[in-house]
N, C-alpha and C positions, 0 to 999 in steps of 0.2 A: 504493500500500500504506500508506502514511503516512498517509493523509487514511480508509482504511476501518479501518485499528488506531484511530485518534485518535475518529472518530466514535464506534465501541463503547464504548473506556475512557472519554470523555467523559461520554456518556450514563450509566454504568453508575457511574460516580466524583460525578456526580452528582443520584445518586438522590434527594438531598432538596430540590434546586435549583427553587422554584414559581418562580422572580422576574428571572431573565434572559430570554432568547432561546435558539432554535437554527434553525439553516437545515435548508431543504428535504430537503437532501442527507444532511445528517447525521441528520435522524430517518427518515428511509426508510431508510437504509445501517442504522439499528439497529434499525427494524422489520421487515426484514430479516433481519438477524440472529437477532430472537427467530420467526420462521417456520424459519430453517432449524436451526437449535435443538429447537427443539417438533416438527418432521416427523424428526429423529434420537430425538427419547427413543419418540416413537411407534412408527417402526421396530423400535427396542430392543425397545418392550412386548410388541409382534405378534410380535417373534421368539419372545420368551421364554415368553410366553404360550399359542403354539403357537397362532397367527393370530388368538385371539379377541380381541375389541376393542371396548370401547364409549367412548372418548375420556374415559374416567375413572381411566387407571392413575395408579397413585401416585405415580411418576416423573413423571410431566407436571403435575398436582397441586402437587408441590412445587418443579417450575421457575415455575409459572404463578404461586404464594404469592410467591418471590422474585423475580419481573420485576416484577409489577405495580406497584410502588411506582414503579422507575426510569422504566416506559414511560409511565405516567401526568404524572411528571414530564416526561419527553420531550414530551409532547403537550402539556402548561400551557406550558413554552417556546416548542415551534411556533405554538401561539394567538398568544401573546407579539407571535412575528416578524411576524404580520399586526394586530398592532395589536390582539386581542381576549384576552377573560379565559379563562383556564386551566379557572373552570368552565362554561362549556359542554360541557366532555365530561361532564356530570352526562345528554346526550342519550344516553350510551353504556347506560343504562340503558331505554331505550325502544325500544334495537332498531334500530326505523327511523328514532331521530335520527343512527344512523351515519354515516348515508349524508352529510349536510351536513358530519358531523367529517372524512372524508376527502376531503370535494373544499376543506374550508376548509386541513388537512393539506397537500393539491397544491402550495393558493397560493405563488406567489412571494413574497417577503416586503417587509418595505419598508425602500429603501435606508437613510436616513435614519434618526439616531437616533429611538425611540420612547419613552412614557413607561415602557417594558418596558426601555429601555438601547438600546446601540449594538447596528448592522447586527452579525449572526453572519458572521464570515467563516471559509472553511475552512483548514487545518492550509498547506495549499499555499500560498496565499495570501499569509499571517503572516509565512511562512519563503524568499518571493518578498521580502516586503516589509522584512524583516531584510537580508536580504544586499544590498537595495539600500540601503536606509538608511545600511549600514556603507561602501556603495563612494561615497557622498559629496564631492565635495570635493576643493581637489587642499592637498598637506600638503606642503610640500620644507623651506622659509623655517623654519616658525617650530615646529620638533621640539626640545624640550627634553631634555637629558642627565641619563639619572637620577642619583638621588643618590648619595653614596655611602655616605649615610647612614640609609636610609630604615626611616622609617615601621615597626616591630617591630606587628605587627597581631595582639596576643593573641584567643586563640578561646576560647571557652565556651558549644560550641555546644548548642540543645536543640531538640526536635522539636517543629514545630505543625502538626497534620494539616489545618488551613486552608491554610497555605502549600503544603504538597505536591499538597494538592488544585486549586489554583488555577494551580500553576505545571506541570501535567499537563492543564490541559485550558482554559487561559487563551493569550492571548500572552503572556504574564510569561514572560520570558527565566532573569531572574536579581532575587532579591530576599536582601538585607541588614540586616540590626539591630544596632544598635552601642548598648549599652547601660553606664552605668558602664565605660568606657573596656574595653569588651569587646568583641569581635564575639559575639553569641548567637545569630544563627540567620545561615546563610549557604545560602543554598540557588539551585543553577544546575539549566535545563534539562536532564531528562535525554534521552538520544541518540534516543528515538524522537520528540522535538518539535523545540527547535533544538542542541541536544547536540553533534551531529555537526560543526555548522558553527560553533559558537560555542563557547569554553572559558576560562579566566582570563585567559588573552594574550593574546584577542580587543583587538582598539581598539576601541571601542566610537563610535559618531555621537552628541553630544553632545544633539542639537534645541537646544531653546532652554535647557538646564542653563548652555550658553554667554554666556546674557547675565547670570544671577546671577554667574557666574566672573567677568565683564566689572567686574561692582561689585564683589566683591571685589578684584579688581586696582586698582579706583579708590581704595579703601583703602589700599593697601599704595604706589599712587603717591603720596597723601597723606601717607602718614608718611614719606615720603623721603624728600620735600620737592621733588617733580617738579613734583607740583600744588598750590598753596597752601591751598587751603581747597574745600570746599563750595559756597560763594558766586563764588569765580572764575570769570569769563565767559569764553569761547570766544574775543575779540576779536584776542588776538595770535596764533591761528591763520591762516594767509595761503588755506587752505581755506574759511574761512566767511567771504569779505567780499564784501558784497552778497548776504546772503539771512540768512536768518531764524535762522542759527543764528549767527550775529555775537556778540552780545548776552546769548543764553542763558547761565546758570550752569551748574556741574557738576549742583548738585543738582535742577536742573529736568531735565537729558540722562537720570539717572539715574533720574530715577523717572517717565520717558516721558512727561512735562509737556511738550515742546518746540513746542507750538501749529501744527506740521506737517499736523495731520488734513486740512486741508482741501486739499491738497493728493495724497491718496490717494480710490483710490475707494470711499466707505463704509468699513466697517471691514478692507477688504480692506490686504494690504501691496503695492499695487500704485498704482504714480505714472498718475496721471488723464491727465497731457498723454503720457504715454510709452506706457504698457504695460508702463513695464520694473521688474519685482523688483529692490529695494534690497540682496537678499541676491550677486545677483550682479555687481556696479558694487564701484567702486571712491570713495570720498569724493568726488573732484576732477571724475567725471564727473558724480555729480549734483548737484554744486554748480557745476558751469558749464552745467546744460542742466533738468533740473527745478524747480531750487530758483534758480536765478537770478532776483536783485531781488525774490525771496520776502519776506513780511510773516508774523509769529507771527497767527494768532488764538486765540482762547480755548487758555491756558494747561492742558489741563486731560486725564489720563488717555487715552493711545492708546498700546496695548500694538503691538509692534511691532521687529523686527529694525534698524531704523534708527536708532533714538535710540542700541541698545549698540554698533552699529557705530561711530557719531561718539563715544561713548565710549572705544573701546576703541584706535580711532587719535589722539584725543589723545594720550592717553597715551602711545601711540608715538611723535606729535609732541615733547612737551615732554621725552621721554627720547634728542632728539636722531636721531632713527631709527633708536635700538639697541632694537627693542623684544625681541628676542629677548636682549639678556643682563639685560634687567629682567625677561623672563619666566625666565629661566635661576635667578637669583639666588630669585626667590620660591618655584619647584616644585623647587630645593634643596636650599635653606637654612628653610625655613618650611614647606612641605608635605613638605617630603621624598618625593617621589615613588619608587618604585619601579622605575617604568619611565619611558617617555617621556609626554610629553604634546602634540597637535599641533595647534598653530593653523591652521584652513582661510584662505584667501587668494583672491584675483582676479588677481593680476598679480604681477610682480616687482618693482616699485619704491613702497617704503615710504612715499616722500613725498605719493605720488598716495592713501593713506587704504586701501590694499588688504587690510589685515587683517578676516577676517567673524569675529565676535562665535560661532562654531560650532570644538568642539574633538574631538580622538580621544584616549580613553585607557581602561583598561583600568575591568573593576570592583571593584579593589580600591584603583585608585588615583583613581577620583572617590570611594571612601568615603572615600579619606585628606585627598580637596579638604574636604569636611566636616567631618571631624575636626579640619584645621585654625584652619576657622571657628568651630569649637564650640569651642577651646581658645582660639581668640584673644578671643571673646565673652569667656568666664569665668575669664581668668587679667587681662583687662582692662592689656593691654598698648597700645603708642604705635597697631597697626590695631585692637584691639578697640576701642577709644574710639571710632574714627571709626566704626566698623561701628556702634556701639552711637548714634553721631551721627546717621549715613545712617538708622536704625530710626526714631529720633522724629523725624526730617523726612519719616517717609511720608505717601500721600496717600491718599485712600479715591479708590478708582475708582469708587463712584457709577453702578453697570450700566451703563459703555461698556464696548462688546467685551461685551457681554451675552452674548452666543453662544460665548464661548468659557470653557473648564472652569477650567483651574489648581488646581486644589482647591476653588471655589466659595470661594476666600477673596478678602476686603473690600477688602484696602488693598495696597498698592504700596510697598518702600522698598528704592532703589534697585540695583532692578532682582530681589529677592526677594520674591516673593510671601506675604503676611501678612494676621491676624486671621479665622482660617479659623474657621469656625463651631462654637461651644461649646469652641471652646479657652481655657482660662482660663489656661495659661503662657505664657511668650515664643517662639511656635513662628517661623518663617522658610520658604519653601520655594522650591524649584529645579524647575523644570516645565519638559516638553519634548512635544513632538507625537507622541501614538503610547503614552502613558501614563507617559513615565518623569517620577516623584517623588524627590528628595531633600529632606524634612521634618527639621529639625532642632529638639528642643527644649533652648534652652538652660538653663531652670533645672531640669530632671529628668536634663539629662548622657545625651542618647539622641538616634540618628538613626536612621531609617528609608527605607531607598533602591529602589527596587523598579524595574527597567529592564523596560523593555515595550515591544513597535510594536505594539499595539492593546488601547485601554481596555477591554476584554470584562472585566478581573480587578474584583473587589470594593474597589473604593478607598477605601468606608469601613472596609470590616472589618480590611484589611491595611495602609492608610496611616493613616489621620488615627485611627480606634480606638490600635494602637499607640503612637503619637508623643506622645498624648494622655495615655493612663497605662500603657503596656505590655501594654494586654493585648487579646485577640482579639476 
């Protein structure tokens, strides 16, 4: 029932939509609809009529006036999904070029992003892929206690029918704007999409939001004085001796410089002698079995879960293996959390590097991770400095990882994503797999946060438009 409600209001909420996709299913389920629609008002007519009929009543007439816009759209999208242009239904006018718009119509679509946007997936699907996203992870260790003082989150909210229309017929879970130290537009899935299973108390699965977090904690170990500087190497770590990451600086870990590529396969995050994902190991195991008697080569841009995980257990290291009351102290005393917040892990024992750079927390309280950042940038305190440090030590990624999104922005500084295209402020962002954005600008005093498990939504119109000057 969910996936034949979602198909109609989809279709029908996006009647002006020529420039996406849609699957199979959902324009049949809403070509459907307009047949058994149109065989009701016809019924209607013949009754009223008292049987006579020549398929011209008025009633059909004026449904037929308002479908055509949305169905037409429906059909430019399904072209879309098979890789072709929206006008060839111009054959619809010859009659017998139908015949090819429905069997092009049948086609299966293609899996793979197209220049039309990403695979259409159904309402089912999205809301499979939520609930697993969320069940992620195992979290016991490293759950912070909120504060007792958190975070007052004034609202001043206002309506933008982009948003509601995107977050009804998108995977957009939940989207945020925090403007002039305001929240302005707050907007969560309603109950007929993920609603039911998702709501402000949710924990939310961080993706990779987690390795920005990662640099900002590199920050805030910085100004303690856990880690000295930027330029301090990894070498009195007893984890990195004999292999590649010995030698490394912070600021090379941090902005994914750490000359490891060649040791994975292609741009994959997967170790070439093993097979094994770095997100599920533990430091110590792949520095006594991948990375052993490892050599750096070219210093140079690979985005990737491993650099912010040796990041993120430094830190654990050099704060003595209390990482959890260094994380206590920063989500609050400095974010002031709300609720909790929770580090995922591999094992129980901190020495072995077990903390993964992936967190759980709500959506009000990664807006308040933001806020923090945006307040530490611009009040240029003992972490905004080093934040504002780690900014101009970024690097251009130079199209490696070409294949993958982030905002389609340029440069890398330590471990946030920057110089997104036609931005002329000091923008920052937080990217994760599955669509979620946290874009922050600091000199217009504005974030924009949009949580998603599939990029179907418009991320210029609602991310980088916004962030950019506020407006749609």
């Amino acid at each position: 029932m969910h996936n034949l409600n979602s198909a109609i209001k989809s279709s029908l909420k996006k009647y002006n939509d020529f420039s996406s996709r849609t699957s199979r299913s959902d324009f049949w389920i809403f070509a459907l609809f307009i047949f058994i629609c149109s065989s009701i008002i016809i019924i209607f007519e013949i009754i009223l009529l008292n049987f006579v009929y020549d398929f011209n009543g008025l009633l059909l007439l004026i449904f037929e006036i308002l479908i055509f816009l949305p169905f037409i759209a429906a059909g430019t999208r399904r072209l879309h999904d098979i890789n072709k242009s929206g006008w060839w239904q111009l054959l619809l006018v010859t009659i017998i070029g139908t015949i090819p718009l429905i069997f092009w119509w049948f086609r299966s679509g293609k899996r793979k992003r197209n220049k039309y946007g990403v695979e259409p997936k159904s309402l089912k699907t999205l809301r499979d892929q939520f609930i697993r996203y969320n069940l992620r992870g195992i979290s016991k260790i490293y759950n912070t206690v909120p504060s007792t003082n958190p975070l007052i989150l004034n609202f001043q909210n206002r309506k933008e029918l982009l948003i509601d229309n995107q977050i009804e017929t998108t995977g957009l879970s939940s989207y945020l704007m925090y403007e002039n130290d305001k929240v302005v537009i707050d907007k969560i899935s309603p109950v007929t999409r993920f609603g039911d299973i998702f709501n402000n108390n949710t924990m939310l699965y961080s993706m990779s939001l987690g390795k920005s977090l990662t640099g900002y904690l590199m920050a805030h170990a910085i100004a303690k004085g856990y880690v000295n500087s930027l330029d301090q190497t990894l070498e009195d770590w007893p984890l990195t001796q004999n292999t590649l990451l010995n030698k490394l600086k912070i600021k090379e870990v941090i902005n994914a410089t750490m000359g490891d590529q060649e040791y994975f396969t292609g741009n994959n995050e997967i170790f070439k002698t093993s097979g094994r994902f770095p997100g599920d190991l533990d430091i110590a195991s792949i520095t006594s079995k991948e990375l052993l008697g490892s050599k750096c080569s070219e210093k140079r841009y690979f985005y990737g879960q491993f650099s912010s995980n040796v990041a993120l257990n430094y830190i654990s290291f050099k704060t003595g293996n209390k990482f959890i009351h260094f994380l206590n102290d920063v989500m609050q005393k400095y974010v002031k959390l709300e609720g909790s917040l929770k580090f995922i892990h591999t094992g129980n024992d901190e020495k072995l590097g077990i903390i993964q750079s992936n967190f759980k927390a709500t959506r009000y309280d990664i807006l308040r991770i933001g806020i923090a950042i945006l307040n530490d940038w611009r009040t240029e305190n003992d972490v905004g400095k080093i934040l504002k440090k780690i900014y101009f030590n970024k690097i251009k990624k130079n199209n490696f990882n070409f294949d993958r999104f982030e905002g389609h922005s340029n440069s890398y500084a330590g471990f946030f994503h920057s110089d997104y295209p036609n931005m002329k402020t000091t923008v920052t962002g937080m990217h994760g797999t599955g669509g979620i954005a946290l874009l922050i600008n600091f000199e217009d005093n504005r974030i924009v946060y949009a949580h998603s498990v599939y990029r179907d939504y418009n991320y210029n119109k609602i991310v980088l438009n916004p962030i950019r000057n506020g407006k749609f």
